[in-house]
C-alpha positions as CSV (number, residue, x, y, z in Angstrom):
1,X,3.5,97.9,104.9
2,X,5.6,94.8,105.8
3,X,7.7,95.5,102.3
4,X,8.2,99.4,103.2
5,X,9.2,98.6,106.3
6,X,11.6,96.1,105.7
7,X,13.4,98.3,103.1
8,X,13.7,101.2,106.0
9,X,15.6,98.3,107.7
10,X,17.9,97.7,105.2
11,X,18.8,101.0,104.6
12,X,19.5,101.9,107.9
13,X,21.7,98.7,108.1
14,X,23.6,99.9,105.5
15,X,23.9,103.4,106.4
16,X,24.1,103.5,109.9
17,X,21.7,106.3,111.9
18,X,23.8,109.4,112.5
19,X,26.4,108.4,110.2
20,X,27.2,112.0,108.8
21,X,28.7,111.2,106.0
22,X,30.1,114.1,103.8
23,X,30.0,112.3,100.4
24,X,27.5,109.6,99.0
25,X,29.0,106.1,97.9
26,X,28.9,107.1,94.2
27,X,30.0,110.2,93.0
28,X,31.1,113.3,94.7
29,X,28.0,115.4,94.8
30,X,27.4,116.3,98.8
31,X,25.5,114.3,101.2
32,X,25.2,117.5,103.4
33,X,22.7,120.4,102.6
34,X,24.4,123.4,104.1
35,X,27.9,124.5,105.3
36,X,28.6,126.4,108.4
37,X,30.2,129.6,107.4
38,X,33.6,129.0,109.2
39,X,33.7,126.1,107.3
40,X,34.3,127.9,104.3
41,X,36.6,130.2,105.5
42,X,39.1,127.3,107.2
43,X,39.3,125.9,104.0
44,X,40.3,129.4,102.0
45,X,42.4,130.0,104.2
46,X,44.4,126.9,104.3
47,X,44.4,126.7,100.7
48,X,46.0,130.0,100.9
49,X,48.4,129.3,103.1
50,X,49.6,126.2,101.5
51,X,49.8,128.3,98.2
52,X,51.9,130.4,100.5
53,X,54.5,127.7,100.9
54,X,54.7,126.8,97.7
55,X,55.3,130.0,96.3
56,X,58.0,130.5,99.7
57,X,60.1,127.4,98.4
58,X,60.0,128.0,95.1
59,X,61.5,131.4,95.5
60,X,64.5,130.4,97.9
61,X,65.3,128.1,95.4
62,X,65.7,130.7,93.0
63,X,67.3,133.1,95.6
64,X,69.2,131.1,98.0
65,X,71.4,132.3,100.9
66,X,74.8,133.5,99.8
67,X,76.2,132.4,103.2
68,X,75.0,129.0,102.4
69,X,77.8,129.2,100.1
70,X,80.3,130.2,101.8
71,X,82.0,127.6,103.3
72,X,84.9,129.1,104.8
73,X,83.1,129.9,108.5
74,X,83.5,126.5,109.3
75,X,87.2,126.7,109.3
76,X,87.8,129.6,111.7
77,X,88.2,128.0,115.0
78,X,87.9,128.8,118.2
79,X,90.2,131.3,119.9
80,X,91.4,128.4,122.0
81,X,91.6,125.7,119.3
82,X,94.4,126.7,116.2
83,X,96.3,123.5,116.7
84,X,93.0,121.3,116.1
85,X,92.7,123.4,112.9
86,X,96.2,123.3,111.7
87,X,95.4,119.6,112.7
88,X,92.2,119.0,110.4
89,X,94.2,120.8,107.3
90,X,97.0,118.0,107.3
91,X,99.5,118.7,104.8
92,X,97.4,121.2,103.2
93,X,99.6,124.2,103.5
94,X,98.0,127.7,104.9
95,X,96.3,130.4,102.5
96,X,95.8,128.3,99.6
97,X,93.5,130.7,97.9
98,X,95.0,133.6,95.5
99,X,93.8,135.4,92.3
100,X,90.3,135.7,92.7
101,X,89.6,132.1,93.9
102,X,88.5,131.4,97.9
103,X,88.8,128.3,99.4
104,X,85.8,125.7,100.8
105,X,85.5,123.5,103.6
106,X,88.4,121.4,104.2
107,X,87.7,117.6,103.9
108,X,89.4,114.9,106.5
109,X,88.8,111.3,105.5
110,X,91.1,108.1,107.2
111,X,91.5,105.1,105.1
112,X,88.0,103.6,106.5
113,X,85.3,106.3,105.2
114,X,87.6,107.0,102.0
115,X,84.5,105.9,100.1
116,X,82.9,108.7,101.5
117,X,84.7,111.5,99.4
118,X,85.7,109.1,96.2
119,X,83.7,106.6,95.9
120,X,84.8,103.8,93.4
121,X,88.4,104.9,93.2
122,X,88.7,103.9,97.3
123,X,89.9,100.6,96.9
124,X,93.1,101.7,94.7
125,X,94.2,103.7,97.4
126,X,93.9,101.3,100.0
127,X,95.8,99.3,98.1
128,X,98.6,101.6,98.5
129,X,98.5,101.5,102.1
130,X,96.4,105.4,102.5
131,X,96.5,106.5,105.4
132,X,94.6,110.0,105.3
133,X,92.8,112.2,102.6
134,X,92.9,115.8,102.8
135,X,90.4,117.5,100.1
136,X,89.2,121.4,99.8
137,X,87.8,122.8,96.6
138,X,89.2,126.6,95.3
139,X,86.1,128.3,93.8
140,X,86.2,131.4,91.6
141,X,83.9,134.9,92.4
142,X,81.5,135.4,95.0
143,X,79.5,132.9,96.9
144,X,76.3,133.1,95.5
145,X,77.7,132.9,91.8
146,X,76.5,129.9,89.8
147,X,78.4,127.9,87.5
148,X,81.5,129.4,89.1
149,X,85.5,127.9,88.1
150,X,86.2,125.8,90.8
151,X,89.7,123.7,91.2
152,X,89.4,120.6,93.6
153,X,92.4,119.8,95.5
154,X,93.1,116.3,96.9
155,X,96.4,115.0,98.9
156,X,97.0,111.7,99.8
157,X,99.1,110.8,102.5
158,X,100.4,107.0,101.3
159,X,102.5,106.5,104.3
160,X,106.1,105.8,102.0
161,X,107.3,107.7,98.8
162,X,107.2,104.4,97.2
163,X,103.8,104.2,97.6
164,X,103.0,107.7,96.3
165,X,105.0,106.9,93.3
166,X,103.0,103.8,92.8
167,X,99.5,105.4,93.3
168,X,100.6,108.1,91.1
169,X,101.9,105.8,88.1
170,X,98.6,104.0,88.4
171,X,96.7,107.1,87.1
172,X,98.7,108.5,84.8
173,X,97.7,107.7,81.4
174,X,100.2,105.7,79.1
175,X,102.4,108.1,77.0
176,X,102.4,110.8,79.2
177,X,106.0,111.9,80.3
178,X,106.5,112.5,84.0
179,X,109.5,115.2,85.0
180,X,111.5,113.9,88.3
181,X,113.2,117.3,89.6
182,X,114.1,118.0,93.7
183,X,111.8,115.4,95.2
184,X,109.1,116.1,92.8
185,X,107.6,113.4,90.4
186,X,104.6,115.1,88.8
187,X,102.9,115.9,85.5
188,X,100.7,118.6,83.9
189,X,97.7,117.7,82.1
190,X,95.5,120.1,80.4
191,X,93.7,121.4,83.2
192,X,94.9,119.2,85.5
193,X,98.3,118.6,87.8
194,X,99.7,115.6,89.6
195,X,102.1,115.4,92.3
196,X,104.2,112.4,94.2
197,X,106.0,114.1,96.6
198,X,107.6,112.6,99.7
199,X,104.7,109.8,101.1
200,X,102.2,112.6,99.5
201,X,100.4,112.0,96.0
202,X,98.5,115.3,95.2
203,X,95.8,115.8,92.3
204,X,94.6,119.5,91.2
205,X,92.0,119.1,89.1
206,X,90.5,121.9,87.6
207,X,87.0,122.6,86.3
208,X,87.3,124.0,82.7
209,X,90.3,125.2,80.7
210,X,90.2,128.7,81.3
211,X,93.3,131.1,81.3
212,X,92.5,131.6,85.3
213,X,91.8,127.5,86.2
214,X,95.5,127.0,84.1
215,X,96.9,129.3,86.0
216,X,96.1,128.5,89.4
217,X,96.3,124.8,88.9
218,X,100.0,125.6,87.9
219,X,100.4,128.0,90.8
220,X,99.2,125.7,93.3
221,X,101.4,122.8,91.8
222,X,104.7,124.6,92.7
223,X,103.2,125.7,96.1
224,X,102.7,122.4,97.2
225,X,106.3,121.3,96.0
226,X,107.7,124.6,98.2
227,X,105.5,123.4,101.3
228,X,105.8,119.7,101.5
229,X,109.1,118.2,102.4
230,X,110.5,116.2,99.3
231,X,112.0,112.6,99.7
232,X,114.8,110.9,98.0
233,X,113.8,108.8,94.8
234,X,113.3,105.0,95.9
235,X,116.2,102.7,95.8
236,X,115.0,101.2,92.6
237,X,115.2,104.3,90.4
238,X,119.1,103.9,90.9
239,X,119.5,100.3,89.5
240,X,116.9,101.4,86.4
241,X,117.8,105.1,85.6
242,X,121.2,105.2,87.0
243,X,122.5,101.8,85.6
244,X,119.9,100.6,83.3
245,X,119.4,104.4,81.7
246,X,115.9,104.1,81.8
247,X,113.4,107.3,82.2
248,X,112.1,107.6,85.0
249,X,108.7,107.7,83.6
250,X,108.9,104.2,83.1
251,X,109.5,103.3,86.8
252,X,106.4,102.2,88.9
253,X,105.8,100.7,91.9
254,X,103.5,97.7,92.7
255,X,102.0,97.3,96.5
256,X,100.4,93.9,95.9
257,X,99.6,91.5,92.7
258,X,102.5,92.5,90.6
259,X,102.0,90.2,87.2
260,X,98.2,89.5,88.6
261,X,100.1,86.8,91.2
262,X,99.1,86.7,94.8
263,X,102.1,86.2,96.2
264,X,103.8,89.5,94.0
265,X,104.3,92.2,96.2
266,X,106.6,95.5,96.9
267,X,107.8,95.0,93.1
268,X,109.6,97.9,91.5
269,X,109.2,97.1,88.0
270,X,110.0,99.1,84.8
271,X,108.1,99.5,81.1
272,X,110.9,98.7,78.3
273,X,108.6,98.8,75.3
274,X,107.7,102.5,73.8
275,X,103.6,104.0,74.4
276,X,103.2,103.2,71.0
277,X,104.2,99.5,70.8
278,X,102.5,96.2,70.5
279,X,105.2,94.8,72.8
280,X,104.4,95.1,76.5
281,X,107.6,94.4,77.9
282,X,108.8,94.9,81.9
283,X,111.4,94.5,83.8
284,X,111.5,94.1,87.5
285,X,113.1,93.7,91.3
286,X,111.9,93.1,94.3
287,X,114.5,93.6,97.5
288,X,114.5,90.7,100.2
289,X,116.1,90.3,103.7
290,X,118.6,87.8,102.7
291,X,119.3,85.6,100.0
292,X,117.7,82.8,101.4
293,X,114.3,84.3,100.9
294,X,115.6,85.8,97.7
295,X,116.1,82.6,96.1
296,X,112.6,80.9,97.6
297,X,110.8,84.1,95.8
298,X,112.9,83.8,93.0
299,X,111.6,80.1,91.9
300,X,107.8,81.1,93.2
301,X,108.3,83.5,90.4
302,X,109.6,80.7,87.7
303,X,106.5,78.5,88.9
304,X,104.1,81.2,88.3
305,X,105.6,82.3,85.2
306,X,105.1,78.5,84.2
307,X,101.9,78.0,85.4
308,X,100.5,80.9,82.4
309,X,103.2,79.0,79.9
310,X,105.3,76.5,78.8
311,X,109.2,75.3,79.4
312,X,111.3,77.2,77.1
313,X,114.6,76.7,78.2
314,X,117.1,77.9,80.0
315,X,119.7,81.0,79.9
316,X,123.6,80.5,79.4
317,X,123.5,80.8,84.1
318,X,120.8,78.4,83.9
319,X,117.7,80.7,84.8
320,X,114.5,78.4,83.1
321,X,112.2,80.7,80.7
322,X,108.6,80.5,80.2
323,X,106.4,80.8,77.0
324,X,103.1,82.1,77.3
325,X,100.9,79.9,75.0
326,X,98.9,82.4,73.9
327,X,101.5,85.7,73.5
328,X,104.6,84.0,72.9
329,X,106.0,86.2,75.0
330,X,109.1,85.0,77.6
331,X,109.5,85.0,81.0
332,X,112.0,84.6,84.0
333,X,113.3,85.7,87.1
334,X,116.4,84.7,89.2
335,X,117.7,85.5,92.5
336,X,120.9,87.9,92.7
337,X,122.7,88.1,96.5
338,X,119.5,89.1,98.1
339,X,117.3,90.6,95.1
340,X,114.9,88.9,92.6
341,X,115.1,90.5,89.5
342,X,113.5,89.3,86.4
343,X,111.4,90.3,83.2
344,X,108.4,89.6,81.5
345,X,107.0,89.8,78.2
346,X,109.9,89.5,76.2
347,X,109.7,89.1,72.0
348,X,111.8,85.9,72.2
349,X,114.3,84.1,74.6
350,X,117.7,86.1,73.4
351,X,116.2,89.3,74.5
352,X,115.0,87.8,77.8
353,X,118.3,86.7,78.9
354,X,119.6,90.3,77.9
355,X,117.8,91.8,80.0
356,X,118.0,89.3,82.7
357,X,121.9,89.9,82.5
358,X,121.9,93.4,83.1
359,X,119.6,93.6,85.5
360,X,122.1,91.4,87.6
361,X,125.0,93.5,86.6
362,X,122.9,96.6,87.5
363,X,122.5,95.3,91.1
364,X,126.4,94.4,91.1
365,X,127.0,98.2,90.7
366,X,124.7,99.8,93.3
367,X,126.1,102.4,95.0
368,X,126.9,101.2,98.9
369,X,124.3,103.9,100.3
370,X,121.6,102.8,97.6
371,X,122.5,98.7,98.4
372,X,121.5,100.0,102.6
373,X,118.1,101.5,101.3
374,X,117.2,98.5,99.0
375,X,115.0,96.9,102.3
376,X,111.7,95.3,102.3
377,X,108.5,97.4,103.1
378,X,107.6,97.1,106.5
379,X,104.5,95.4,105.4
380,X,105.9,93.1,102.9
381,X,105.5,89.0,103.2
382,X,109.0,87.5,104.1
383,X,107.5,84.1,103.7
384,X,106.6,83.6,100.1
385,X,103.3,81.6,99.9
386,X,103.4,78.1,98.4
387,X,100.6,78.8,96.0
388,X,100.0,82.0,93.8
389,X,96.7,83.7,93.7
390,X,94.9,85.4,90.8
391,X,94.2,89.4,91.6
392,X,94.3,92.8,89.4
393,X,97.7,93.9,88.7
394,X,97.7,97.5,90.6
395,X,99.8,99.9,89.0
């Protein structure tokens, strides 16, 4: 008696009286004898209904809203509101879309959320001073048509034509031959086009090869030369096509850590050795406010040439030349009236103070109108800093 008793004890410790449990500890075999009726049927029925959804979502996946699509609604403004549209298109000009392809959502980002549209590639941009993108995507047939040709259209607005050169230089691949025609400094590529015109650097990139993509890519290119003012060249493509009789292809500008030196900035510089060569030989200038500066930027340029070399002499005016230990390539830079000009990478000393030479005769001979252009960027360092600083060379 005492032993049954003390086991009814235990178990209802454990248990609890009017505990109601559905399942037992172990196993999943029911703790209750009988179900009430609605029971059963609240359970079918949200079984069914969540089989319901399922089968809902799976099929608007399958069969989405062509509307969806359709981007072009979010662009027609109010009756009341055409100059804050013309305003979030930019530069982009009107009607874009022709020969079967319609045109998306346009895209406004400032130089702050540029990240937002292009990720990784921000920070080359911002290097060049961006002020604005503009983006919009042409896509081919109807809405709700998968896989569909598309074109993706991105302007730039860089502020300067110098830095639209610049940016554009930096991504075009070496060999590829720019043409310079009416403002215009651009390039086709495959499927592809690329623009620098007036502060504007414009990419068209297309989404396969097709006759159509081709053709609208190359449409659109000479569109936006028509629409968007054009800009005379910068006043260095004077001293190296003009009087050096360089391509133009082979003129770049460099916002900031020309030569990977910190203090190197607004450098116009020029490539003198061929695609295909081992030699990587430049030439550059930089314009100053006076030849004061000129000549304190000058030797901040002999100092950081020697700080990557050794002495190697001087020219017959007495400019000092670098050696870099490792290339054996020289170096040197002097100050002419209020330019620096100077070159880098030459095969050996005789060719460096060639080129040194006529890059000071070449500034001699600037036209008078060309000489009054050759200022400073607004943004560039008048001071030059006592020490120079390590950073990528942006081209």
């Amino acid at each position: 008696m005492l032993r049954r008793g003390t086991v009814a004890k235990r178990v209802e410790s454990r248990s609890g009286v009017g505990e109601g449990r559905v399942f037992i500890k172990d196993g999943f075999r029911s703790y209750r004898r009988t179900y009430r009726v609605g029971e059963v049927y609240w359970g079918i029925g949200t079984g069914v209904a969540l089989l319901g959804i399922v089968g809902w979502v799976t099929w608007k996946g399958a069969h989405p809203d062509p509307s969806l699509f359709d981007m072009s609604a979010a662009l027609q403004a109010d009756p009341g509101s055409s100059s804050a549209a013309a305003s979030a298109r930019g530069p982009l000009p009107a009607g874009l879309a022709a020969g079967g392809f319609r045109e998306g959502k346009v895209g406004e980002y400032s130089a702050d959320d540029l990240y937002v549209k292009i990720n990784g590639r921000a920070g080359f941009f911002q290097s060049f001073g961006v002020k604005s993108l503009h983006a919009v995507t042409l896509e081919a047939g109807p809405a709700s048509e998968a896989n569909a040709s598309s074109i993706d259209i991105e302007v730039y607005d860089l502020g300067e034509s110098r830095n639209a050169i610049g940016a554009y230089n930096g991504e075009r691949p070496p060999g590829i031959e720019s043409l310079v025609s009416d403002g215009s400094t651009f390039h086709f590529d495959r499927n592809a086009a690329f623009l620098a015109r007036g502060a504007y650097y414009i990419r068209f990139i297309g989404s396969d090869e097709s006759e159509a993509v081709v053709a609208e890519v190359q449409r659109l290119l000479e569109l936006f030369r028509r629409e968007i003012a054009g800009a005379a060249l910068p006043w260095a493509f004077s001293l190296f096509v003009d009087q050096l009789k360089l391509s133009p292809s082979a003129v770049t500008y460099v916002k900031n850590n020309a030569f990977s030196f910190g203090f190197a900035g607004d450098v116009y510089k020029a490539t003198l050795s061929a695609a295909d060569s081992t030699e990587d030989m430049e030439a550059f200038v930089v314009a100053r406010a006076d030849a004061e500066s000129a000549g304190a930027l000058a030797r901040q340029y002999q100092e950081g040439f020697g700080s990557v070399g050794v002495p190697s002499g001087k020219t017959r005016a007495g400019v000092p030349l670098s050696k870099d230990e490792y290339l054996g390539t020289f170096s040197g830079a002097l100050a002419t009236e209020r330019w620096v000009v100077g070159v880098r990478g030459a095969p050996s000393a005789e060719r460096a103070q060639e080129i040194l030479e006529s890059l000071s005769t070449g500034i001699g001979a600037l036209p008078p109108e060309v000489r009054a252009r050759a200022l400073p960027s607004a943004d560039a360092t008048e001071t030059p800093q006592a020490e120079s600083a390590g950073g990528s060379d942006e081209h």
